[in-house]
FIMAR-741616 format. One record per residue (C-alpha): residue in three letters; chain; x, y negated, z; residue number from 1. Coordinates in nm, 3 decimals. Layout:
N
('ALA'; 'A'; (X; Y; Z); NUM),
...
REM end
This chain:
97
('UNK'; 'A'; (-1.449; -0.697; 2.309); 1),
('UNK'; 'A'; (-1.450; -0.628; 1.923); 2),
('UNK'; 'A'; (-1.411; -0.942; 1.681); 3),
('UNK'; 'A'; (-1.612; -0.924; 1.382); 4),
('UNK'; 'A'; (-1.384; -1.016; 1.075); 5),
('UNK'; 'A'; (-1.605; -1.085; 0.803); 6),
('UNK'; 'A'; (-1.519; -0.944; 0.450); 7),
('UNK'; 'A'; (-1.552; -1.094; 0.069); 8),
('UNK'; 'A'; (-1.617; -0.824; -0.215); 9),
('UNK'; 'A'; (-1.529; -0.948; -0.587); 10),
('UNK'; 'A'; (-1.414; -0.746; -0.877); 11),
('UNK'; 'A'; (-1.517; -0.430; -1.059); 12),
('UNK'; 'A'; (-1.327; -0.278; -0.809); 13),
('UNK'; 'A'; (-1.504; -0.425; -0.527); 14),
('UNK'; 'A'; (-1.141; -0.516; -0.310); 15),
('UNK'; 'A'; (-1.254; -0.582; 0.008); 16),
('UNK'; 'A'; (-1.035; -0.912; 0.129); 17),
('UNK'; 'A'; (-1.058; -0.999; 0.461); 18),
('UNK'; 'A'; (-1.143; -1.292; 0.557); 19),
('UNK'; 'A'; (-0.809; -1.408; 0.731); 20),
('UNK'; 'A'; (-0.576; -1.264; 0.440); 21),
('UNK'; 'A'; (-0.767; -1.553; 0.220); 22),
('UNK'; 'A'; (-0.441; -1.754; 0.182); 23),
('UNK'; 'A'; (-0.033; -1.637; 0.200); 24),
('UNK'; 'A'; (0.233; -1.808; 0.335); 25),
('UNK'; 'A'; (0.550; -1.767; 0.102); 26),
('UNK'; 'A'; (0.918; -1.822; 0.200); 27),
('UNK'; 'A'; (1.134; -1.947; -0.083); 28),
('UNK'; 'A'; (1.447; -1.931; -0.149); 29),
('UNK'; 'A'; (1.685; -2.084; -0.420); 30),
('UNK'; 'A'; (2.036; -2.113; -0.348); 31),
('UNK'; 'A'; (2.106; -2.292; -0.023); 32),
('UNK'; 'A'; (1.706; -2.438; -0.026); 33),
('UNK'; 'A'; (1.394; -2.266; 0.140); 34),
('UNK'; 'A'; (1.086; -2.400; 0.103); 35),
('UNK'; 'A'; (0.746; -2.219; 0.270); 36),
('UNK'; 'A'; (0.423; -2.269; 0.044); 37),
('UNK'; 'A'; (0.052; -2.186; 0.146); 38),
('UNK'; 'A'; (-0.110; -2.005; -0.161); 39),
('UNK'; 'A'; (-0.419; -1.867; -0.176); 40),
('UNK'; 'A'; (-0.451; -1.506; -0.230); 41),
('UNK'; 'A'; (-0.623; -1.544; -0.551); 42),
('UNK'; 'A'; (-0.292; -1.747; -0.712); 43),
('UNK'; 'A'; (-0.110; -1.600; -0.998); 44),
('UNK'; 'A'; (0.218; -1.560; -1.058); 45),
('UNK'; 'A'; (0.179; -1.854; -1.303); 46),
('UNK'; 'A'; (0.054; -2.065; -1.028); 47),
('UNK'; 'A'; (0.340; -1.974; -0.785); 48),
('UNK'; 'A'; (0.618; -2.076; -1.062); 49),
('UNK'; 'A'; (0.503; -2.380; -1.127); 50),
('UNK'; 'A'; (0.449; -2.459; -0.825); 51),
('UNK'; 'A'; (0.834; -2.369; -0.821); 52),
('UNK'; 'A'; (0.929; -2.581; -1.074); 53),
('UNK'; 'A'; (0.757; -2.875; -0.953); 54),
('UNK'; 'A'; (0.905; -2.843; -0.524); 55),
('UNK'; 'A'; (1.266; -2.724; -0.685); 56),
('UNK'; 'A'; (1.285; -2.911; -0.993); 57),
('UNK'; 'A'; (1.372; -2.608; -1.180); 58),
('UNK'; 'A'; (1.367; -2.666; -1.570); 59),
('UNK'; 'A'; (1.436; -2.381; -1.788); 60),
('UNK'; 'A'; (1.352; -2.031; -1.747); 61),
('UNK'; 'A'; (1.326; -1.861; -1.400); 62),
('UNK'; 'A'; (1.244; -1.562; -1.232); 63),
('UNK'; 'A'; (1.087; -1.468; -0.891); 64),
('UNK'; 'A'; (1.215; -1.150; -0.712); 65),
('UNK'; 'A'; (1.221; -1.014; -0.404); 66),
('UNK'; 'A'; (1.504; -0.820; -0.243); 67),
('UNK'; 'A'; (1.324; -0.531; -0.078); 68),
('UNK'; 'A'; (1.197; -0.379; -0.272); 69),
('UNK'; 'A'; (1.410; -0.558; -0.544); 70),
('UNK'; 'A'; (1.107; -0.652; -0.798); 71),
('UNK'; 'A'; (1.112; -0.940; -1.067); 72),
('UNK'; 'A'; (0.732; -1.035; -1.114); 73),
('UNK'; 'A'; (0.683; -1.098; -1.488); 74),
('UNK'; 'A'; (0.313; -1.049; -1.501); 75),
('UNK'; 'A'; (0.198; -1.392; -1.499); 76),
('UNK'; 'A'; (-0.165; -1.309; -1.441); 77),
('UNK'; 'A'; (-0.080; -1.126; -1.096); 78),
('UNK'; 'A'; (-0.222; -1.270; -0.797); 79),
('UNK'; 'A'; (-0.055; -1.255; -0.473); 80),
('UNK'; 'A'; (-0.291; -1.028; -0.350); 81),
('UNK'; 'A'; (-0.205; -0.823; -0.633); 82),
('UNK'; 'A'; (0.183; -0.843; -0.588); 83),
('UNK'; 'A'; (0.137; -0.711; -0.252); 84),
('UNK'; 'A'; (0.239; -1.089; -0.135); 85),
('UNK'; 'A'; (-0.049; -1.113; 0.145); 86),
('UNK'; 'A'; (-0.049; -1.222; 0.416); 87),
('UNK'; 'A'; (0.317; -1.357; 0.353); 88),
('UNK'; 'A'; (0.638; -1.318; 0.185); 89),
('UNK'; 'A'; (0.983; -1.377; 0.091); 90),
('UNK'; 'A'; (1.079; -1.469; -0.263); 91),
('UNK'; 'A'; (1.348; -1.543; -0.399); 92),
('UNK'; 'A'; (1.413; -1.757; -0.742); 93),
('UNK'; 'A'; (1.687; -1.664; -0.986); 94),
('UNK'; 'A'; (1.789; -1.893; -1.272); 95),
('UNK'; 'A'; (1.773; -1.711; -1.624); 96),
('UNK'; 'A'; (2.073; -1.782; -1.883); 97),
REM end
């Protein structure tokens, strides 16, 4: 039996997002802390750091990575979707000096 998963087109592009890729889960990880954070697929990058700043108390400036492949996400308008962080994830936060 076939389950019907039911689609949502936006865009100029017209992405096709299914239905159950709608939010991500995100593991993360600063120094000996891991927190994991339901986003929805449409959140930026901005979203996700302060989001950050508020769960790790982070003050200053920040970056989020991951290790593999081992990207730093500076474009604050990416959405998770976007950043190829859907379904879910593993980031890791890394204190700028």
């Amino acid at each position: 039996m076939s389950k019907k998963v039911e689609v949502e087109t936006e865009g100029e592009g017209d992405v096709e997002v299914a239905a159950a890729v709608q939010d991500t889960t995100l593991r993360i990880r600063m120094d000996s802390k891991t927190v994991t954070m339901k986003l929805s697929y449409k959140a930026t990058v901005r979203d996700l750091k302060a989001q950050v700043k508020e769960e790790f108390g982070v003050e200053g400036e920040f970056e989020v990575r991951t290790s593999h492949p081992n990207k730093a996400y500076t474009d604050l308008s990416e959405t998770m979707l976007d950043a190829g962080l859907c379904p879910n994830g593993t980031v890791n936060i890394r204190l700028v000096k």
